[in-house]
C-alpha positions in Angstrom: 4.6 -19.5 -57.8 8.2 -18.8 -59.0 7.0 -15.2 -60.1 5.7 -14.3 -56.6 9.2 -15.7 -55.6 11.2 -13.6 -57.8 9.0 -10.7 -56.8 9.5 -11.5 -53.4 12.9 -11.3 -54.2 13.0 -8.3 -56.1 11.5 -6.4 -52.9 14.1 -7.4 -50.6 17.0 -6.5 -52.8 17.8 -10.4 -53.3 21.0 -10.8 -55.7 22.9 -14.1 -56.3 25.8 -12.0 -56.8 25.4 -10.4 -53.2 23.4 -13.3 -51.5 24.8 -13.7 -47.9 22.7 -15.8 -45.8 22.4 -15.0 -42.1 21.2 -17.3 -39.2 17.5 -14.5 -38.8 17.4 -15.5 -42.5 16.8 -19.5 -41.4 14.4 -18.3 -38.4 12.2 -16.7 -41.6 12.8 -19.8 -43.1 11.4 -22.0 -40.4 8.7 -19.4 -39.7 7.2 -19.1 -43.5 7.1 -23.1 -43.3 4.6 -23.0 -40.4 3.0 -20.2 -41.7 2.7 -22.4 -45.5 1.6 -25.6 -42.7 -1.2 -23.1 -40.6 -2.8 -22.3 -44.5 -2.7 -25.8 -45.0 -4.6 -26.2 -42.2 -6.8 -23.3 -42.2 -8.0 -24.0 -45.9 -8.8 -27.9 -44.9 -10.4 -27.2 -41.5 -11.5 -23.4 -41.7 -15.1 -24.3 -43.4 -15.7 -26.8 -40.7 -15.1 -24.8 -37.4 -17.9 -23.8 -36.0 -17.1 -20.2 -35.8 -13.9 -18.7 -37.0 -13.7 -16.4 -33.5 -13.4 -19.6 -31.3 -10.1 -20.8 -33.7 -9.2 -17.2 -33.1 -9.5 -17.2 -29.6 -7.1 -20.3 -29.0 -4.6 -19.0 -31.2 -4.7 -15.6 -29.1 -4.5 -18.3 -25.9 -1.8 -20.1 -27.7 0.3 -17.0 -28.9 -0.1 -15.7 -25.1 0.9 -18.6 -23.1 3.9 -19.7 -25.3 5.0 -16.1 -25.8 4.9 -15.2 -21.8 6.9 -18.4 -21.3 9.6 -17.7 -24.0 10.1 -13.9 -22.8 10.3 -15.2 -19.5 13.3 -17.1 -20.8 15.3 -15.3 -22.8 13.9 -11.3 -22.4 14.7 -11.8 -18.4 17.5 -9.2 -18.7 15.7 -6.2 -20.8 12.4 -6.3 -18.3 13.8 -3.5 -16.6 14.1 -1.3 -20.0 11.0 -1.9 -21.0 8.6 1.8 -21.1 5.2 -0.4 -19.7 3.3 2.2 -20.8 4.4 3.2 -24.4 4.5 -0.6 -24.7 0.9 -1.4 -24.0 -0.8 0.8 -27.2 1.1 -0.9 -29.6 1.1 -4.3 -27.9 -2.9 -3.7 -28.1 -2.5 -3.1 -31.3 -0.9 -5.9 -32.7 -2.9 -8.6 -30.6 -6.4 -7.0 -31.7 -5.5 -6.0 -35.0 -2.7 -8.7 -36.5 -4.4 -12.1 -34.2 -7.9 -11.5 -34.0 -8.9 -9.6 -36.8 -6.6 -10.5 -39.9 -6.4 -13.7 -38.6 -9.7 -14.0 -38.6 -10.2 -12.0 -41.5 -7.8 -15.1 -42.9 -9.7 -18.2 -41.6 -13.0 -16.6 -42.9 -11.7 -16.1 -46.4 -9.7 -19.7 -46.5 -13.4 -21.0 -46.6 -13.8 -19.6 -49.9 -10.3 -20.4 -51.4 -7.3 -23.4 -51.7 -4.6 -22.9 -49.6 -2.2 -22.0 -52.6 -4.3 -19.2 -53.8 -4.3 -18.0 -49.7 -0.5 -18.2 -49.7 -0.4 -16.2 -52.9 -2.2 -13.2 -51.8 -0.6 -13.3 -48.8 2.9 -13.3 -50.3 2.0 -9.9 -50.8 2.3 -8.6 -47.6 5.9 -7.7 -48.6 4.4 -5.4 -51.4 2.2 -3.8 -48.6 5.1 -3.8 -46.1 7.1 -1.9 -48.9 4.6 0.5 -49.9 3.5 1.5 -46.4 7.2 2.0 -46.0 7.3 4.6 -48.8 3.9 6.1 -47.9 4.8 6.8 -44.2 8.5 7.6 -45.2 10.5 5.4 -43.9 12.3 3.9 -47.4 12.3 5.1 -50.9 10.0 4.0 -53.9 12.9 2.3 -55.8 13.2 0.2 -58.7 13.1 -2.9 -57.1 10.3 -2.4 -54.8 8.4 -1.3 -58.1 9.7 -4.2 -60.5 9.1 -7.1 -57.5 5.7 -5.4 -56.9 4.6 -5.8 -60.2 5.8 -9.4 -60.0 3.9 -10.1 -57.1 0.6 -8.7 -59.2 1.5 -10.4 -62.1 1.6 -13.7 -59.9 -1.6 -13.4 -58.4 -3.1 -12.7 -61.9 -1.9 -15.7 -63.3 -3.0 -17.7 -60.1 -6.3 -16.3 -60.8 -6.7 -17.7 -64.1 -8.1 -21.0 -65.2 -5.8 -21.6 -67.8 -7.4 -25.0 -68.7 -10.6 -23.7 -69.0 -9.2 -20.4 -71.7 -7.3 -22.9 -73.7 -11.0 -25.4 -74.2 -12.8 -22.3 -74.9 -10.0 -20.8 -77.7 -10.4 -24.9 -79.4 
């Protein structure tokens, strides 16, 4: 785990020379511990729900209800700046393609694997994030995005590995 966290770190251009917290970097915080409690959940309950699509469902429900309520809160003042119509496509987007099916995609492969494992390959999604980046041109392929990368491989390797079980067979 402390490889995918120095990989992690490596991608983001992490130094403890130049490490200045800011108050988004605690919202992360608090969000990547509900996102470590929802595998949790997912790997203890994902191979008992009934179908993955209903879980799904509620979380779309969920994420609707509670995000209408908190824009209608504190977004009030930027309705009127909003373009409704280049919104909607990517708004689509994002609710069919990041709830219901890599969500899905989640809870059906948590059946399979522990919840450590889960977090793991999902630590990756700053390797993707950083690589997309390149690919579509928005950042530079860099030396950290390529050291932390490898990191993050490197960490899902070991995870992979029953280290118990290569250590009986080499006695």
């Amino acid at each position: 785990m402390l490889i995918a966290i120095f990989g992690t770190a490596f991608i983001s251009g992490l130094s403890l020379t130049d490490l200045h917290l800011q108050s988004v970097d605690l919202l992360s915080l608090i969000g990547a511990i509900f996102w470590a409690g929802q595998l949790i959940v997912f790997g203890r309950y994902a191979g008992k729900a009934s179908s993955p699509w209903v879980v799904i469902t509620l979380i779309g429900l969920v994420e609707f209800f509670v995000g209408t309520i908190c824009t209608c809160l504190f977004e009030r003042a930027t309705f009127h700046q909003i373009d409704w119509l280049a919104a909607i496509i990517p708004l689509a987007i994002l609710a069919i393609g990041i709830t219901f099916i890599a969500q899905g995609l989640q809870i059906i492969s948590q059946r399979q694997v522990d919840p450590a494992t889960a977090g793991l390959i999902l630590i990756t999604e700053s390797l993707f994030a950083g690589l997309f980046s390149v690919l579509f041109g928005f950042d530079k392929l860099t030396s950290h995005l390529i050291i932390g990368g490898s990191l993050l491989i490197l960490a899902n390797i070991v995870m992979q590995l029953d280290l118990v079980h290569l250590r009986k067979i080499k006695h």
